[in-house]
N, C-alpha and C positions, 0 to 999 in steps of 0.2 A: 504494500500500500504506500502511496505516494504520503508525503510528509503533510500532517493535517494541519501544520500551526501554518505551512505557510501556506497551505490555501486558503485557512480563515482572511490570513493578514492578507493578501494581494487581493482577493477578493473587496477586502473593505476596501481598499487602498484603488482599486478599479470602479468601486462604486462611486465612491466620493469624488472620485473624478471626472464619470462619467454626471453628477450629479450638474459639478459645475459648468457644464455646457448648456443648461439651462440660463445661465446672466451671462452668454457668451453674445447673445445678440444686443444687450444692455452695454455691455462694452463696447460693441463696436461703435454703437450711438454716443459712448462717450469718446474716442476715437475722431469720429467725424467731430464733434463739436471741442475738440483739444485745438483744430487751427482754426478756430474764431479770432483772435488775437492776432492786431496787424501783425506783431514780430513773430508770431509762431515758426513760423518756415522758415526763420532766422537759422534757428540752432538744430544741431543735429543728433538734440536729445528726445527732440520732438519725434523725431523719425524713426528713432531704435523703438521708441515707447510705442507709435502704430504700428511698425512690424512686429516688434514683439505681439502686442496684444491680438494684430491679424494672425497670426500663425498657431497661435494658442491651440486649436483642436489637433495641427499635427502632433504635439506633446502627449496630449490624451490620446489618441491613436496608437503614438509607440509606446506607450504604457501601459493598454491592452494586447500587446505585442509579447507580455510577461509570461504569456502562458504557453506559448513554444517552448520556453526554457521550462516551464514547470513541469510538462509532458517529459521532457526530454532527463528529468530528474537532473538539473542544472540550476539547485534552489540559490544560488547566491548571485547568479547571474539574471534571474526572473526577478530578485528582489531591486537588484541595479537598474533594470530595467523599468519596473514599475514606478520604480522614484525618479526615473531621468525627466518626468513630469516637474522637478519640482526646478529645475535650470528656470522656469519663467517668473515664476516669482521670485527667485533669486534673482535675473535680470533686470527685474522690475525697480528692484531694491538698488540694485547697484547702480542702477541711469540717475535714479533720482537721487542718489547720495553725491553722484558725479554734478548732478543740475544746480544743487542746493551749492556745492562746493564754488563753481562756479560761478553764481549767479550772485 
């Protein structure tokens, strides 16, 4: 039998993911109204910030992608996997520390 702790974990960890794609279209709408602002298109912090948040469903995608490894009894490589989801809020964090620095 396949290892059960970590199908509870990557299961949550799939779910809650897939959960947030639900305010994924709420984002985009805040996306579009981020260059409201004559100087928005100024900075190129603006642009990581729309691509990132455009791209957001590829993330969840290969983080449903965990369970090839977990089939394949590969559980450390399905867990790396599943968390490669969390690179966009981590990016998210990093532009705006970079914006506040700068600005």
């Amino acid at each position: 039998m396949k290892d059960q702790n970590a199908f509870v974990i990557l299961l949550i960890l799939n779910i809650v993911y897939g959960l947030t794609l639900f305010a994924y279209p709420v984002m985009l709408m805040v996306v579009a109204f981020s260059f409201d602002a004559p100087t928005a298109g100024d900075y190129l912090i603006s642009y990581i910030f729309a691509y990132v948040i455009m791209s957001y469903p590829i993330g969840v995608f290969i983080s449903w992608s965990c369970w090839y490894f977990y089939h394949r009894y590969a559980f450390k490589k399905a867990y790396i996997i599943a968390n490669f989801m969390l690179l966009w809020p981590a990016t998210l964090v990093v532009s705006s520390w970079i914006q506040s620095a700068f600005s």
